[in-house]
N, C-alpha and C positions, 0 to 999 in steps of 0.2 A: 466160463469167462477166464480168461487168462491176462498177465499185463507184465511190460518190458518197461526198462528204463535205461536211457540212454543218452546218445546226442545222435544228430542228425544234423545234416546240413538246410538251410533257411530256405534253399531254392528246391527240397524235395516235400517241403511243407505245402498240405493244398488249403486254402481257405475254404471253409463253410458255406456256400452261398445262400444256405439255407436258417444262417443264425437271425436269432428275430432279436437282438439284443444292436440297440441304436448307441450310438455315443455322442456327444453332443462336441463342437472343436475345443469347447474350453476345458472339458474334463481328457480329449485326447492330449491336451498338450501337457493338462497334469500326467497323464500316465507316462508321456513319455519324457517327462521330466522326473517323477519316479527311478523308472529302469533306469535312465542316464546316470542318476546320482545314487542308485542304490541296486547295479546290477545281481549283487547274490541272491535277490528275490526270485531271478531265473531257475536257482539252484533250490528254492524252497519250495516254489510253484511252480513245475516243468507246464510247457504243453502240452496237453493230452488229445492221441490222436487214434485214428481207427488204424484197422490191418491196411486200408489206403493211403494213409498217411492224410488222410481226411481229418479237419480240427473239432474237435468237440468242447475244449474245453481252452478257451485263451484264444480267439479270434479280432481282437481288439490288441493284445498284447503282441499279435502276429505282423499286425499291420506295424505297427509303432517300431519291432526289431528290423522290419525289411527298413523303416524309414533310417534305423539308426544303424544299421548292418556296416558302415565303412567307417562312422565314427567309433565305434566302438568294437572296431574286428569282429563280430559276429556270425560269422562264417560257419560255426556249429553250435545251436543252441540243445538244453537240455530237454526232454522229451519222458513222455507215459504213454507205452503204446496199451491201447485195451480191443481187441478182438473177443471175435466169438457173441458179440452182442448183435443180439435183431435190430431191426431200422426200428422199431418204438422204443425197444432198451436205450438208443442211440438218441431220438427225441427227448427222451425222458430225463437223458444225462444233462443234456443242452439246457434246459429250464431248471434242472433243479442246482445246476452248476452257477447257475444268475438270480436263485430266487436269496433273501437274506433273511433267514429265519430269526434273529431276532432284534431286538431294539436298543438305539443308544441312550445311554444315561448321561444325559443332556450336562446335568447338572451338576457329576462327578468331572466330565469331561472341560468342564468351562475354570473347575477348580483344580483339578490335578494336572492337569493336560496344558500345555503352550499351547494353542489356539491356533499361530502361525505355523508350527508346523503340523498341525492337523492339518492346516488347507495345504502344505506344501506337498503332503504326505498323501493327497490326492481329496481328503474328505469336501465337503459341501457346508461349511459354515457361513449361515449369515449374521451377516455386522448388524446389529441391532442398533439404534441408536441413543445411547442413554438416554432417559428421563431425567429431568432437572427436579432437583429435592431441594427443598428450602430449608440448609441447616439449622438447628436449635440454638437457640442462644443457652451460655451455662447457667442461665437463671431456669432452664426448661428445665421440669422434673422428665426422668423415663426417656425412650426413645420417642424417635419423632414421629417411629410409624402408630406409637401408643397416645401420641397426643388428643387432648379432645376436641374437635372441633366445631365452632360455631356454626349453626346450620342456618342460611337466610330463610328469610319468612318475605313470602311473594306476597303481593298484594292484587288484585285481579285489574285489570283495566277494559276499555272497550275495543281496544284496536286487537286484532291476530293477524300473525303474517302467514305469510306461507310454513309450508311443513319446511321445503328443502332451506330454508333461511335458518333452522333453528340446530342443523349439524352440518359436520364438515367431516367427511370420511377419508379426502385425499390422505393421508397418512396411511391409514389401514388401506386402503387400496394397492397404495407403493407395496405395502410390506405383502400383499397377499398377491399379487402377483410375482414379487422376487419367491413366493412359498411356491406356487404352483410352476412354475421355471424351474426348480429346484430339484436335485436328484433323491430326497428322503423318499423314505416313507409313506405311503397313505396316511398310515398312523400318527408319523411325525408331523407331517403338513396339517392334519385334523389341531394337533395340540398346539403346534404354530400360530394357528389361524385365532385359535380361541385367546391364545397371548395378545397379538395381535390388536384383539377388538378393543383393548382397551386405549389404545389410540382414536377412537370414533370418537369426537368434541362436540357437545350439546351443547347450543348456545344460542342469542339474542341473532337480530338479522345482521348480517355483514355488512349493512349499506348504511349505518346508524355506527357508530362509537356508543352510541346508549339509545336505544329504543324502546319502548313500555309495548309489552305484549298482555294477554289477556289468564297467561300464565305467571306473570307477577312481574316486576321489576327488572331491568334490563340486566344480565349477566355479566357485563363489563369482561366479556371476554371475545370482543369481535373477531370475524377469523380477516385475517390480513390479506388483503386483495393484490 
């Protein structure tokens, strides 16, 4: 195997037809809102392409330069030529070139990291929507997540409703299909998902303000029609 680096002109680049790597319009328009505002990434990430000038590696970013070629005079982009590779070495480059070997740390990224421009910068962040917390008053000893709380005591009755009257999942449903829509992770969407459920609301029947079920005392937490 051997490899050149260089420039080449845009209209002697071939595309890949054979790339199995999809882009969705919303993430093309991030990318090419990327290059637009930060074209030296061309100069850190060349194209990589075969002794055909066949794309192996940047197919996605190929499409985005022909579209921005007159805005931004791109008449010769930067390039890695790699020959000497079999048609599987050549498969092989293609997936391991899109696979992402490892995981983001969610949690350092949402504290160190501006947020806005992660999603500018092309990432997938979803907007979660705060939880509302019932601040303590300065009579409250400890934090509020350390407070103790009274646990009701149900009483049994003779009426039971239905099962689906006693949860409400639309919330978690919203949030689990913006997960599955989503460009993460397998891994990431699994730990999404599990955040997530704690949005599923157990509760008294919707059709009632206060109902008495057979589970005890009405939950005084109807879900809003």
């Amino acid at each position: 195997m051997s490899t050149e680096n260089g420039r080449i002109k845009l209209s002697d680049i071939l595309p890949n037809p054979n790339n199995p790597r999809n882009i969705t319009e919303g993430q093309y328009e991030k990318l090419k809102k990327s290059i637009r505002e930060f074209p030296q990434m061309l100069e850190l990430r060349p194209i990589v392409i075969d002794e055909n000038n066949m794309v192996l590696g940047g197919n996605m970013r190929l499409k985005v330069l022909v579209d921005l070629e007159d805005e931004l005079n791109l008449e010769m982009v930067p390039f890695t030529k790699i020959t000497n590779l079999t048609d599987e070495q050549k498969q092989e480059f293609i997936i391991k070139d899109n696979v992402s070997y490892g995981e983001w740390d969610w949690e350092q990224l949402t504290t160190d990291w501006d947020t806005e421009l992660l999603t500018d910068w092309g990432m997938d962040i979803l907007e979660w929507e705060e939880s509302e917390v019932t601040e303590g008053t300065d009579d409250d000893e400890g934090s509020i997540y350390s407070q103790k709380i009274k646990a009701p005591i149900y009483e049994p009755s003779e009426e039971q409703p239905d099962f689906w009257e006693c949860y409400d999942t639309r919330k978690f449903d919203k949030l689990k299909r913006d997960i599955d829509n989503s460009n993460l992770s397998d891994t990431e969407k699994q730990f999404l998902t599990y955040a997530a459920s704690r949005h599923i609301q157990f509760m008294s029947a919707a059709k009632d303000s206060r109902r008495e079920n057979s589970f005890g005392r009405s939950l005084r937490s109807p879900v809003s029609e």
